[in-house]
C-alpha positions in Angstrom: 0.0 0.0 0.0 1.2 3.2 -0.6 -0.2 6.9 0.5 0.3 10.5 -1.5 -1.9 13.5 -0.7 -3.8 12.8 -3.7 -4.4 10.0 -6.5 -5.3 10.6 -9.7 -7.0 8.5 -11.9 -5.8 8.8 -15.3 -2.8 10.0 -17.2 -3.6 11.7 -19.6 -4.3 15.7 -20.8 -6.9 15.9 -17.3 -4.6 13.9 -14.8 -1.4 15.4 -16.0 -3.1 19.5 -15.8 -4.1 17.9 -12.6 -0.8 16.6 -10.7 1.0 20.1 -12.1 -1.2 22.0 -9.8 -1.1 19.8 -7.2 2.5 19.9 -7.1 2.1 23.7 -7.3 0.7 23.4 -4.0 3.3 21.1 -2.8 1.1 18.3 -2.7 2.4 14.3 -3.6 0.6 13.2 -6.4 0.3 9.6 -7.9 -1.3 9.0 -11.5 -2.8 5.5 -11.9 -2.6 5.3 -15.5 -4.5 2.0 -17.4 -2.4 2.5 -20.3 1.5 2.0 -21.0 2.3 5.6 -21.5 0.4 8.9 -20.0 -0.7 10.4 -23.0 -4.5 9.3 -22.8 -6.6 8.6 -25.5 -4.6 10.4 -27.6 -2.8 7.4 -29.5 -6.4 6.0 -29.8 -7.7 8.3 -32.0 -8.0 8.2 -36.1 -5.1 9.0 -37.7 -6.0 12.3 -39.2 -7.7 14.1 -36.0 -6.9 17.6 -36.1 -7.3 19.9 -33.2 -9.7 23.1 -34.0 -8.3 25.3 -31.7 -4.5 26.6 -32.8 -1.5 25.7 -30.9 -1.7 28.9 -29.4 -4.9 28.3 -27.4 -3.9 24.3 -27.0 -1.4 24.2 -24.1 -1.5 22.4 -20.4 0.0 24.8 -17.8 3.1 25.6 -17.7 4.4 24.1 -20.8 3.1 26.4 -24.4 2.8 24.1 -27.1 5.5 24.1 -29.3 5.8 25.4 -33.3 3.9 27.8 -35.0 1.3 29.1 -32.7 -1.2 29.8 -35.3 -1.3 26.1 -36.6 -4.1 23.6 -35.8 -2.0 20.2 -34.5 -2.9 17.0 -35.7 -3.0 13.5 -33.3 0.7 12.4 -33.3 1.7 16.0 -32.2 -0.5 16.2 -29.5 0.5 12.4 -28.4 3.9 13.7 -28.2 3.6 16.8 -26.5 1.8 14.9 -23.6 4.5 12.5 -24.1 7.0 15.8 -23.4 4.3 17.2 -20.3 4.5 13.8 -18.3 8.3 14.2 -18.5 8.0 17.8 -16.7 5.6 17.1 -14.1 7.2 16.0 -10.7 5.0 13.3 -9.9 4.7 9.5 -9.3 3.1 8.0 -12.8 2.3 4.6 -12.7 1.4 3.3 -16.3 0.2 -0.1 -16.4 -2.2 0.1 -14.0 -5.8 0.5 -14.3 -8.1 1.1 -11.1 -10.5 -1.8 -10.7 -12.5 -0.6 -7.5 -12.7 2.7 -5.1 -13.6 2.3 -1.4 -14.0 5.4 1.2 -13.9 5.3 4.8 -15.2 9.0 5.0 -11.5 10.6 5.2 -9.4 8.3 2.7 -9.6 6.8 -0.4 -8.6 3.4 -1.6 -7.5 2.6 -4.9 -7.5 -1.0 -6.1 -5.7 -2.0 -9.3 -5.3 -4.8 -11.6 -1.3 -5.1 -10.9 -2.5 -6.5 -7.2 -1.5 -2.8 -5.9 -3.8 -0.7 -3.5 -2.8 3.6 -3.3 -4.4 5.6 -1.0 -4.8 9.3 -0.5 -7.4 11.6 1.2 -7.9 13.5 -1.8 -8.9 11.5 -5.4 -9.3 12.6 -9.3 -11.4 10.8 -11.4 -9.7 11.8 -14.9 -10.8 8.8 -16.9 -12.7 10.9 -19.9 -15.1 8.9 -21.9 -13.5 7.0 -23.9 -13.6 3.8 -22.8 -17.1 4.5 -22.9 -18.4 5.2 -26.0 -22.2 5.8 -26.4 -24.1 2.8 -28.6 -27.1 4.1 -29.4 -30.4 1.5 -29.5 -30.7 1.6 -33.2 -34.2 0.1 -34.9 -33.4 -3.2 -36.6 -30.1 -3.7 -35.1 -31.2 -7.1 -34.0 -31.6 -8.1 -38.0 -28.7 -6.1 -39.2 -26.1 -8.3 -40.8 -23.6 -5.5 -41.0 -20.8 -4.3 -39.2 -21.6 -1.6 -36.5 -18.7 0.8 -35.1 -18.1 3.6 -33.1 -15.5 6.3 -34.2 -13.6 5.0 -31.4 -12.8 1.8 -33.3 -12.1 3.7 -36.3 -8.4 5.0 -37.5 -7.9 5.5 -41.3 -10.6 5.8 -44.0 -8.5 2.8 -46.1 -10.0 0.2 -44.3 -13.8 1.1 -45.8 -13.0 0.9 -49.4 -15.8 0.5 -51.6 -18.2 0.0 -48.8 -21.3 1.7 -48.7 -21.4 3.6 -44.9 -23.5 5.7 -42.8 -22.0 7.6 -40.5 -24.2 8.6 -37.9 -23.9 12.1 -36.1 -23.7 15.8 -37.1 -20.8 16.9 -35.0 -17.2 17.8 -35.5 -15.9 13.9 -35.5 -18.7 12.5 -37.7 -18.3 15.4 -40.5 -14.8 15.2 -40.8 -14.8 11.2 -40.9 -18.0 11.4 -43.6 -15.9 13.8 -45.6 -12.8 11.7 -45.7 -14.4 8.8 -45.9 -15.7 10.2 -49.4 -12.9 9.7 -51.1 -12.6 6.0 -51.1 -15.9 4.2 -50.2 -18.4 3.6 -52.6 -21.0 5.9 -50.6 -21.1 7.7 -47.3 -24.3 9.2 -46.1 -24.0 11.0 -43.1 -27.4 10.7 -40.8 -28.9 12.6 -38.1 -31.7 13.4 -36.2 -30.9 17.2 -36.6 -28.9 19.3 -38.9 -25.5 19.9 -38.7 -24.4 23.4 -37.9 -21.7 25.2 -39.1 -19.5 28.1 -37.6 -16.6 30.1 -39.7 -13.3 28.9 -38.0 -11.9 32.3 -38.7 -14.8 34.9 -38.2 -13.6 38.4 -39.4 -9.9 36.6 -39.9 -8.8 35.3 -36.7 -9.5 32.0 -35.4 -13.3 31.8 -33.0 -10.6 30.5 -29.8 -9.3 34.4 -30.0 -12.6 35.6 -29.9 -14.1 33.1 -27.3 -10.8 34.2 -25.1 -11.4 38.1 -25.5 -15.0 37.3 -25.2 -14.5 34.9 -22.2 -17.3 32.8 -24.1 -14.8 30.1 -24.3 -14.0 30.2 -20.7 -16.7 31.3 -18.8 -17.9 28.8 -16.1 -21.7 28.0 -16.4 -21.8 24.6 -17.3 -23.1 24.4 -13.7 -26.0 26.5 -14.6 -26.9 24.4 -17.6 -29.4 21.7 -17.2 -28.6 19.7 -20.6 -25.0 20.7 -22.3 -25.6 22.6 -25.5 -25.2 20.8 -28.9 -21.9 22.0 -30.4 -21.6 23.3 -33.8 -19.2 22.0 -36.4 -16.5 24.0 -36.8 -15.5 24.7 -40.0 -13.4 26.9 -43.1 -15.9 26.5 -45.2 -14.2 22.8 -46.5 -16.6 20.9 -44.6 -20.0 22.5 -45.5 -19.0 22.5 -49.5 -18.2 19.1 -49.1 -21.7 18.4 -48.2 -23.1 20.5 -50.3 -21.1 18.8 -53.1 -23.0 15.2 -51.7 -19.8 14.0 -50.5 -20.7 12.8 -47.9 -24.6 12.9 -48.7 -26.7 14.0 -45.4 -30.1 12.9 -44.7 -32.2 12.3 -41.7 -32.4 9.9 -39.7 -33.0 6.4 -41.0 -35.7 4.6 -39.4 -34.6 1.7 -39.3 -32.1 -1.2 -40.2 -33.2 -4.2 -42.0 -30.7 -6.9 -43.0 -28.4 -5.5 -45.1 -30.3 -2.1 -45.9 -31.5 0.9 -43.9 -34.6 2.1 -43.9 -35.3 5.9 -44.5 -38.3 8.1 -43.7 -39.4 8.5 -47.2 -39.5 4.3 -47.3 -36.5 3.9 -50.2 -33.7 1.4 -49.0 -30.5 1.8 -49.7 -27.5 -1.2 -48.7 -25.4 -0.5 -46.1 -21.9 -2.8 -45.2 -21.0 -0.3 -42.0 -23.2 2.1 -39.8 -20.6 4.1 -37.7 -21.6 6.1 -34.6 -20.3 9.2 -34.3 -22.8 9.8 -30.8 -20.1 10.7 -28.2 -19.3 9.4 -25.1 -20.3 8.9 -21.8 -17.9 9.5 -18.4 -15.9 5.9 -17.9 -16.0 6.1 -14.5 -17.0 2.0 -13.6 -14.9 1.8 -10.5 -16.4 4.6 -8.6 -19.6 2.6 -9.3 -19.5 0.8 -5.9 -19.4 3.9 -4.0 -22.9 5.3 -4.3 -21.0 8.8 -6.3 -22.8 8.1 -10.0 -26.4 8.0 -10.8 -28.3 5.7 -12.3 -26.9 6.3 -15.6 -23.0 6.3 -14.5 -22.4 9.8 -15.0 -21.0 12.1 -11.6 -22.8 13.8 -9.0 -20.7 17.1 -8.5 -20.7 20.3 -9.3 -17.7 22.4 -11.4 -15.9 19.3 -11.0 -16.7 18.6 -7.1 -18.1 15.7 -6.0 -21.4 16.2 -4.2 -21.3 13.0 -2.2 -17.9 12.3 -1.3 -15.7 14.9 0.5 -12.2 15.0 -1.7 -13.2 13.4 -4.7 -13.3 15.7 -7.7 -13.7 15.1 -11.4 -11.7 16.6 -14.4 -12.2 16.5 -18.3 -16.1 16.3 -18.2 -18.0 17.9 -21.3 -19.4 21.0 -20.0 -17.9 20.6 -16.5 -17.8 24.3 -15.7 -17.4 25.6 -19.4 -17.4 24.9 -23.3 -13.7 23.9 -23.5 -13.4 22.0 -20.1 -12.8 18.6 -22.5 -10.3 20.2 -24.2 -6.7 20.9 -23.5 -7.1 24.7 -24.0 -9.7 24.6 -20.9 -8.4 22.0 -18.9 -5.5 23.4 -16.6 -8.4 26.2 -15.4 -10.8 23.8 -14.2 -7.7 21.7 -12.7 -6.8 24.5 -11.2 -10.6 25.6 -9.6 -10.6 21.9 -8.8 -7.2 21.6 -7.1 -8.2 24.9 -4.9 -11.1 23.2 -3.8 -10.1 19.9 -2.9 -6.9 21.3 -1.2 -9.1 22.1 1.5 -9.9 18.6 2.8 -7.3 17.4 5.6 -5.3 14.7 5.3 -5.8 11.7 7.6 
């Protein structure tokens, strides 16, 4: 068993914003990272993920990220600027180890993991993301369909659909830019959802939105507290993505109402085959070994507030969609809401 002020669960853009401002207030950390480096899900993600917020507005604290600040990074950068982070944060990382189970005694926390290891600490950070929960939508007809069903978390290159007939299902940022390059080399990609995709410039009056949500404080204002359903965000865009559609590649249509062997069903009753249906429909908090502890609802998602638990004195939460603002997923609003977070739970004694 060993004890640190604090143990955080995760290692990636969350836990690693998180431990630097521990450490700020000389606190002990320990990341309990699942996976054999602590870059997150970063390495997870399809090959041609690009950021849509500039290098400039991208960084963890303490560390700007490097090269030209007005570029947008793609995956492998960010994987290896996390890589570079870990490396400057004075903490305990333990890779390889994934937290099975939580337990509480009302003033420290308990960590299980599957190396046989048990970390405690009277403060905890659940910075697990979503990822390794991805949301699987109860499709009509799935029980026929003879098709291959994904999520864009199984998906990496557009290569492997070739001359398939998809349907990528979503109208965010993820499922247009996978529709669109998917395109290219399937035989057709229809891109379905239950509302329209909307589009924002990129670069309104020539600078990037990310300058104009800072000056604005849009970006970084903290009511996601105050909202009682997170917003639908818009698809941001240079104007690439909504010719594309326009063009029909991909082609968008609503909903289909149904799958049916090999075909889907749309609302004006035409057929059309289909070999892949991929969900683009987000994610859900992966949070299933706090699940014992009476802190999740009935659906698994957190009970806190800005990031504070509301059942468990010292727990806290980091990297949730909306936590306390639109870019508190995001590594250009992380390190604030680690930092609100850190503040708070700095208060609780240690044992």
């Amino acid at each position: 068993m060993t004890d640190y002020d604090a143990l955080i669960v995760g290692g990636g853009q969350s836990g690693l914003a998180a431990a630097h401002h521990l450490r700020a207030r000389g606190m002990n950390p320990a990341i309990l990272e699942a996976w054999d480096e602590p870059a997150g899900s970063w390495p997870h993600y399809y090959d041609s993920l690009t950021l849509f917020s500039p290098a400039k507005y991208s960084s963890l604290p303490g560390l700007p990220f490097p090269g030209n600040p007005g570029r947008y990074p793609r995956r492998d950068e960010v994987v290896d600027y996390l890589r570079h982070y870990a490396k400057t944060v004075d903490a305990d990382i333990h890779t390889g180890t994934r937290v099975l189970a939580v337990d509480h005694d009302g003033r420290t926390f308990t960590a299980h993991t599957d190396t046989g290891a048990t970390f405690t600490a009277p403060r905890m950070i659940a910075a697990t993301g979503g990822f390794g929960s991805p949301h699987h939508p109860d499709l009509p007809g799935l029980g026929t369909y003879t098709g291959t069903v994904q999520h864009v978390s199984d998906y990496r290159r557009p290569d492997d659909y070739a001359g398939q007939s998809v349907i990528v299902v979503g109208a965010g940022n993820s499922a247009v830019q996978i529709a669109a390059e998917l395109a290219d080399v399937a035989e057709e990609v229809v891109l379905a959802s239950r509302s329209p995709v909307k589009f924002v410039p990129q670069r309104p009056w020539g600078r990037d939105m990310h300058f104009w949500f800072t000056v604005t404080g849009l970006g970084i204002a903290p009511i996601g507290s105050l909202l009682k359903s997170p917003p639908t965000v818009p698809v941001f865009d240079t104007g690439r993505y909504k010719a594309a559609l326009a063009a029909g590649a991909p082609h968008v249509r609503a909903m289909f109402t149904a799958l049916d062997i090999d075909q889907s069903v749309w609302p004006d009753g035409t057929r059309t085959r289909v070999d892949t249906v991929l969900l683009a429909t987000g994610y859900t908090p992966h949070l299933p070994y706090l699940a014992g502890m009476g802190a999740l609802t009935d659906t698994g998602h957190p009970r806190h507030r800005a990031g504070l638990s509301t059942t468990h004195p010292g727990l806290g939460y980091l990297g949730l969609e909306w936590q306390r603002s639109l870019s508190s997923a995001s590594l250009r609003g992380v390190g604030r809401d680690a930092r609100h977070l850190v503040g708070r739970l700095g208060r609780v004694r240690s044992s």
